[in-house]
C-alpha positions in Angstrom: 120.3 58.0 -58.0 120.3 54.5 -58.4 119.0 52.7 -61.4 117.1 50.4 -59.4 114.8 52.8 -58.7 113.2 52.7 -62.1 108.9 53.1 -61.2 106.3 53.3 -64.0 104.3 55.9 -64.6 101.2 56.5 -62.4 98.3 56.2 -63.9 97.4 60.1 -63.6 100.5 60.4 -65.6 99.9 57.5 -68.0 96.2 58.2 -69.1 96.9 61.8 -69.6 99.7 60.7 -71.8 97.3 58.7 -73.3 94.8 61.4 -74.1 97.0 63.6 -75.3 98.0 60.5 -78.2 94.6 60.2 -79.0 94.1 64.1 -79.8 97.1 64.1 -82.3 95.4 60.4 -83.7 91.8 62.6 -84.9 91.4 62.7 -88.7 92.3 65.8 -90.2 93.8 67.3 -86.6 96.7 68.8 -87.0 99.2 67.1 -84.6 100.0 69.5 -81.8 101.9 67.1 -78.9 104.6 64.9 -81.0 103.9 60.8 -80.8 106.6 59.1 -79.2 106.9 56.4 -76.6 106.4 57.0 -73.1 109.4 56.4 -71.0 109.8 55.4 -67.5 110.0 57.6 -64.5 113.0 57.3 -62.1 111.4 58.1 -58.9 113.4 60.2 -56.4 114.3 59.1 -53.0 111.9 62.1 -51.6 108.9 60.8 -53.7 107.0 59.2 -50.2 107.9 62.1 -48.3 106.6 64.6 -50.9 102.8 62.6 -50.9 103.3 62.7 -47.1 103.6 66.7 -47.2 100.8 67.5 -49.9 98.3 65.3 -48.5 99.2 67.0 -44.9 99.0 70.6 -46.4 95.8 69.6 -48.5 94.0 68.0 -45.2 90.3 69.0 -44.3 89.2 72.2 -43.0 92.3 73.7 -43.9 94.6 75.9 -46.2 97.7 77.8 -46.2 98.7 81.6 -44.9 100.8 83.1 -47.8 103.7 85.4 -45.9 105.7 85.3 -48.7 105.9 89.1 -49.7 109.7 90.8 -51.0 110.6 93.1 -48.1 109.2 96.0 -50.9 105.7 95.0 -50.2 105.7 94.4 -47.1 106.9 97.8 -46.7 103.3 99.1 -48.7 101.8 96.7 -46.3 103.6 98.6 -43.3 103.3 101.8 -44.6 99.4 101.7 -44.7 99.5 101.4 -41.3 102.4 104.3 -40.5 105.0 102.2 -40.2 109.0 102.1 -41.4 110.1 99.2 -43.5 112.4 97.9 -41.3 113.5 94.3 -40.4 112.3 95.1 -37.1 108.6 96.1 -37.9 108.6 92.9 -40.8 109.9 90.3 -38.1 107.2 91.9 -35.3 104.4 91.6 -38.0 105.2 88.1 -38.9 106.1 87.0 -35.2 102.4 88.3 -34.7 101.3 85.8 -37.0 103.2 83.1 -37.1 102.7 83.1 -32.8 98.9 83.3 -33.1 98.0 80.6 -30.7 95.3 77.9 -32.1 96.0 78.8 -36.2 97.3 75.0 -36.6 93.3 74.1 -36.4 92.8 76.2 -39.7 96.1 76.5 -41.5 98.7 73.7 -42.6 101.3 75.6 -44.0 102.6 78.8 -44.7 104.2 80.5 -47.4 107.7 82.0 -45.8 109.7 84.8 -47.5 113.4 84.0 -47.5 114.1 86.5 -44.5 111.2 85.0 -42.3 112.9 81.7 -43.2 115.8 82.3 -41.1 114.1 84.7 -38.2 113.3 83.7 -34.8 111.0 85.6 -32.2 112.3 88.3 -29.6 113.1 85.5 -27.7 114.9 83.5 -29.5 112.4 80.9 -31.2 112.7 80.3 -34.7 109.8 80.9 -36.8 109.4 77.5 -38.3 109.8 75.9 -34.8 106.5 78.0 -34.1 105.1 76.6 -37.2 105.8 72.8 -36.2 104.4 73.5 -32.8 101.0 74.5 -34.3 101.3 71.6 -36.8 102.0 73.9 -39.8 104.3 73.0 -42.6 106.6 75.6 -43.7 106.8 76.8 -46.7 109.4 79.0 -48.7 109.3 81.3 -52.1 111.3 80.5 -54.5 111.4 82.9 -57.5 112.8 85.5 -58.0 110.2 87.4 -59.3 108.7 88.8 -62.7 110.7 90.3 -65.7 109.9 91.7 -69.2 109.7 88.8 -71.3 111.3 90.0 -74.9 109.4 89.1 -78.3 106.1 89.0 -76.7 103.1 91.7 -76.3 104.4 93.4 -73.2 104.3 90.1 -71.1 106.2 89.0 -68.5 108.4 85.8 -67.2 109.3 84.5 -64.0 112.8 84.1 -63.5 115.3 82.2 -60.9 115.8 78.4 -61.9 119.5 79.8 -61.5 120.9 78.1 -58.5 117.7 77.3 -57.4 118.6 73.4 -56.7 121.4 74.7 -54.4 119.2 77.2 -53.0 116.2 74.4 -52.2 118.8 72.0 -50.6 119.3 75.0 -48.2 116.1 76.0 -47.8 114.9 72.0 -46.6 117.9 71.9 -44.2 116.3 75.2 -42.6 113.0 73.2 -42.2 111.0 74.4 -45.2 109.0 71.6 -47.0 107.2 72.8 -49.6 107.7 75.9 -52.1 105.9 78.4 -53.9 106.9 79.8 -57.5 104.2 82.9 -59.3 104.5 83.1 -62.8 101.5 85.6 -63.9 99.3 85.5 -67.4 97.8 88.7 -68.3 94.4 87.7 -70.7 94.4 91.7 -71.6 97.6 91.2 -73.6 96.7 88.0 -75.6 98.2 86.0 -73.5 100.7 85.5 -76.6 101.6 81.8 -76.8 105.2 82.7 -76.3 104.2 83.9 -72.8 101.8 80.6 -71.9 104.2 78.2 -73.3 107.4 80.6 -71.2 105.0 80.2 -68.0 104.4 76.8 -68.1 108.0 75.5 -68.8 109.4 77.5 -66.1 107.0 75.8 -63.8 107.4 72.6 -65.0 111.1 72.9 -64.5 110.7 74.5 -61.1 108.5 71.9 -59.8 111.3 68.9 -60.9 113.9 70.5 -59.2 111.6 71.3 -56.4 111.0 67.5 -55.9 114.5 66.3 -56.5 115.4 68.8 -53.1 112.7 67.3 -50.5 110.2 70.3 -51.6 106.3 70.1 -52.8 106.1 72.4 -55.4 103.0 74.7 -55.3 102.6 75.3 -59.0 101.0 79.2 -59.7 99.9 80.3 -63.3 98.4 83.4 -62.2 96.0 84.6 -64.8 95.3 88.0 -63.8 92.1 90.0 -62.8 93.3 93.2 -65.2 90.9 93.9 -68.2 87.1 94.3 -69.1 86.3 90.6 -70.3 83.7 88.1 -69.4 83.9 85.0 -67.6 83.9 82.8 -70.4 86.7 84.5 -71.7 88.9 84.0 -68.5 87.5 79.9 -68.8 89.4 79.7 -72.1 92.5 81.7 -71.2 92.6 79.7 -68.3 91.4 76.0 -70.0 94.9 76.7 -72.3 97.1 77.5 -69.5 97.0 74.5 -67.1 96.9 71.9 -70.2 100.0 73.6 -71.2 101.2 73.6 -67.5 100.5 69.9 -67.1 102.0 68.5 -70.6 105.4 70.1 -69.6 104.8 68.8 -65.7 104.7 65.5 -67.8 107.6 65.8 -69.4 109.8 66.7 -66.6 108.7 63.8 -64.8 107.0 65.8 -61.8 105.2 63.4 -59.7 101.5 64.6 -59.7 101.1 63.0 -56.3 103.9 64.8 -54.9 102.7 68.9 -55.9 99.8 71.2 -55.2 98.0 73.7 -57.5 97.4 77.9 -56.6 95.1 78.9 -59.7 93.2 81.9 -59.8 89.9 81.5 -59.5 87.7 81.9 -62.9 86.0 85.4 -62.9 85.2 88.2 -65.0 87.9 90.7 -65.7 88.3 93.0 -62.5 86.6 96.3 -65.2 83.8 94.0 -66.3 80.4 95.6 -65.9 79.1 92.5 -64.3 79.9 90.9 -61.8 79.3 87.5 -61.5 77.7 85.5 -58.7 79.6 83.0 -56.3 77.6 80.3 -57.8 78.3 81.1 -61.1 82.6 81.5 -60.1 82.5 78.1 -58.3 80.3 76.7 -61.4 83.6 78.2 -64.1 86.4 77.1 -62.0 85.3 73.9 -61.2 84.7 72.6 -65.1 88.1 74.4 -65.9 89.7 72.0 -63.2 87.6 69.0 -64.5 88.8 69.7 -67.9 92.4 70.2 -66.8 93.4 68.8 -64.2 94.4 65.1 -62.6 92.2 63.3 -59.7 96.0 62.6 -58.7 96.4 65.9 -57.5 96.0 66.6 -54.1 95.4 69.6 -53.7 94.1 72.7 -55.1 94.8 75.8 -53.4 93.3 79.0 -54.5 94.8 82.4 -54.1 92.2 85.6 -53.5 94.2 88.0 -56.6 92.5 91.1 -55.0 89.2 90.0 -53.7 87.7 91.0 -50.8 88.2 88.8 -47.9 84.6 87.7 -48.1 84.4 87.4 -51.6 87.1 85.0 -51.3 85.7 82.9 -48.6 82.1 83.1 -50.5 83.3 81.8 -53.5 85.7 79.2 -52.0 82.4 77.9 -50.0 80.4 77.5 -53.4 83.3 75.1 -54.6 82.9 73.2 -51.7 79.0 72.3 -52.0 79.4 68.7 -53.5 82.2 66.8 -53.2 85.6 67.2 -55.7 88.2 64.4 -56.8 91.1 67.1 -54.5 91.2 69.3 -51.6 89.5 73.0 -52.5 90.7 75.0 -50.8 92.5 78.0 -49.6 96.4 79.9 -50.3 95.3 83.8 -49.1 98.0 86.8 -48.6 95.5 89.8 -48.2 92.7 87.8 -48.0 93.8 86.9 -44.6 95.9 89.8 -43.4 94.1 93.1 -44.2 92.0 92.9 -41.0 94.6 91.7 -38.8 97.1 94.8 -40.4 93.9 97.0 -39.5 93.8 95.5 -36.4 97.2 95.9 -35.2 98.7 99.5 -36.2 101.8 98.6 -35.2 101.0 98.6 -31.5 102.2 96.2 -28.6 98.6 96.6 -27.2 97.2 95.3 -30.0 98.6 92.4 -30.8 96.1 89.9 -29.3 92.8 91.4 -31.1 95.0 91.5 -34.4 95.7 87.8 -33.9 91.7 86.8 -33.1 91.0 88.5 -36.1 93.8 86.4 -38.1 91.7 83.5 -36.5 88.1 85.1 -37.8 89.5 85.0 -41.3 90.9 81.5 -41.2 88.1 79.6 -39.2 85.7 81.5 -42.2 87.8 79.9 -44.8 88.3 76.7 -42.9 84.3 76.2 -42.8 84.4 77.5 -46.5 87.1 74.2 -47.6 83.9 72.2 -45.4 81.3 74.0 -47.5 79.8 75.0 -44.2 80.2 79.4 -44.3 78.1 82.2 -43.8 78.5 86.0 -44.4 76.6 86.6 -41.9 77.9 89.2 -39.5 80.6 89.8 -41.8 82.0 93.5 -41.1 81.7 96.2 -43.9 85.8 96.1 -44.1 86.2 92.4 -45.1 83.4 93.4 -47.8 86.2 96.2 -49.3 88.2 95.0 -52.7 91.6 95.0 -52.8 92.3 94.7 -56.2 95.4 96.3 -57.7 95.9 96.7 -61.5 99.8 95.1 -62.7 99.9 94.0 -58.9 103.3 92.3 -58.2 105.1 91.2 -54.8 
């Protein structure tokens, strides 16, 4: 990289900085972020084409269709229909959706697994040539999924920053453009610090190499559903993840501009004996976002994390009642898919019904990213939870 490229820091990056400084500066605070002067920011020769791609992925009315499941759960997903876990069945489920005719009006990018990546159609089309057609970024998932994480209270870390520039590089030559990394936070074991600080370095580190190979990081603290505790609780958990997240996104250099965020949304633990409200969820998650993160972001993504498909949509549609300084909206795996599975059974026959009702599900959320859903005429099965305790993919 040449050093001619020497930019300044953008002002996201600069008065967060900034803030930080002034917290270690209060009397009698103990100092928790170092002082030390700011250096500048070498920008990389993808940094115009990353803002290109988030602003595209994070553009109204739309969200992104998370395909991104290890070949193990897909198989669950298959076999809850009768169906092998063969290559076969996964590429005829994906080609179902990714060949759903008319899903560029609600979705701008999907989240590929590494196989779908590199599959084409039965006749011959490559997936991600599908995706371009329907104006659809693709995406790709990078980790390499979750590990005990030793010394802490029976947490976990995300591992696979191994090879993981060599395996980007690849991954943009095969058309992907963005990339997706889960790292989870469980609130009903601490979270320790050692696990926060473990999830938001890895991140942080993920999302600079991300950048440096042509990709827009999608950045995913997962802070579980698992345990009995209020909402306020999960507010706090959640308030001390992404200000961890973002220091260390400073201090790899990531370009704010260039990444987009997949938080859980702020609820009550899954075993709490109240539920809360979509109101009062949309009311959490928004000050937690205030609080944590940058107007420079553009976009913030949402994943379901077990909700029903219209609890999702419901609660996505409060966020979106008055405006908000990025795009809210939409990253769903089951949130999207259990109907169309439902639909389809694995038959030929039932292909096209399974696909209008991939299309029900995204125009719902699409008009929930507007602020302009209704339940109404919602069927009894997109009502059903699909929360899983310890869920991994």
């Amino acid at each position: 990289m040449a050093c001619s490229s020497l930019v300044k820091l953008s002002a996201s990056s600069s008065s967060w900085i900034a803030g930080q400084q002034a917290v270690n500066q209060r009397p009698g605070s103990a100092a928790r972020f170092p002082i030390r002067r700011v250096s500048v920011i070498r920008a990389g020769s993808y940094t115009d084409e990353l803002i290109k791609t988030a602003k595209s992925i994070a553009s109204p009315g739309r969200g992104i269709l998370a395909i991104d499941e290890s070949n193990a759960t897909c198989g669950k997903r298959l076999a809850s229909i009768g169906l092998d876990n063969t290559e076969t069945n996964r590429q005829a489920y994906r080609q179902l959706l990714l060949t759903t005719p008319g899903l560029g009006e609600y979705i701008s990018g999907a989240i590929l697994f590494e196989e779908t990546l590199y599959q084409s159609t039965t006749d011959g089309k490559k997936f991600v040539d599908c995706l371009r057609a329907e104006n659809i970024v693709p995406g790709i998932k990078v980790d390499k999924g979750l590990v005990p994480l030793p010394g802490s209270n029976n947490e976990s870390w995300c591992q696979g920053l191994d090879g993981l520039a060599s395996r980007s590089a690849e991954y943009y030559k095969q058309g992907a453009r963005f990339a997706k990394w889960r790292t989870v936070v469980s609130i009903p074991c601490g979270p320790s610090a050692l696990a926060v600080k473990e999830a938001a370095w890895g991140l942080a580190r993920y999302a600079a190499i991300s950048q440096d190979n042509g990709l827009v990081p999608i950045v995913e603290p997962e802070i579980l559903l698992d345990g009995d505790h209020p909402i306020e609780r999960t507010l706090e958990v959640a308030e001390r993840v992404w200000a961890e997240v973002f220091y260390y996104l400073a201090e790899n250099n990531v370009t704010f501009e260039g990444i987009l965020l997949k938080p859980s949304m702020v609820t009550p633990g899954a075993e709490h004996k109240e539920k809360a409200s979509p109101d009062t969820i949309a009311k959490y998650t928004l000050t937690m976002l205030r609080r944590r993160v940058p107007p420079a972001v553009p976009g913030i993504m949402f994943l379901s994390g077990g909700q029903s498909e219209v609890e999702a949509t419901l609660n996505l549609n409060a966020m979106n009642q008055s405006p908000n300084p990025w795009h809210v909206s939409f990253s769903y795996a089951r949130a999207l898919q259990n109907s169309v599975l439902k639909t389809w059974q694995g038959r030929p026959e039932n292909v096209e019904a399974a696909q209008k009702a991939l299309l029900v599900r995204a125009k719902a959320n699409s008009l929930a990213q507007l602020g302009k859903y209704s339940a109404e005429g919602e069927n009894e099965e997109a009502k059903k939870g699909m929360f899983v305790k310890g869920y991994t993919y």
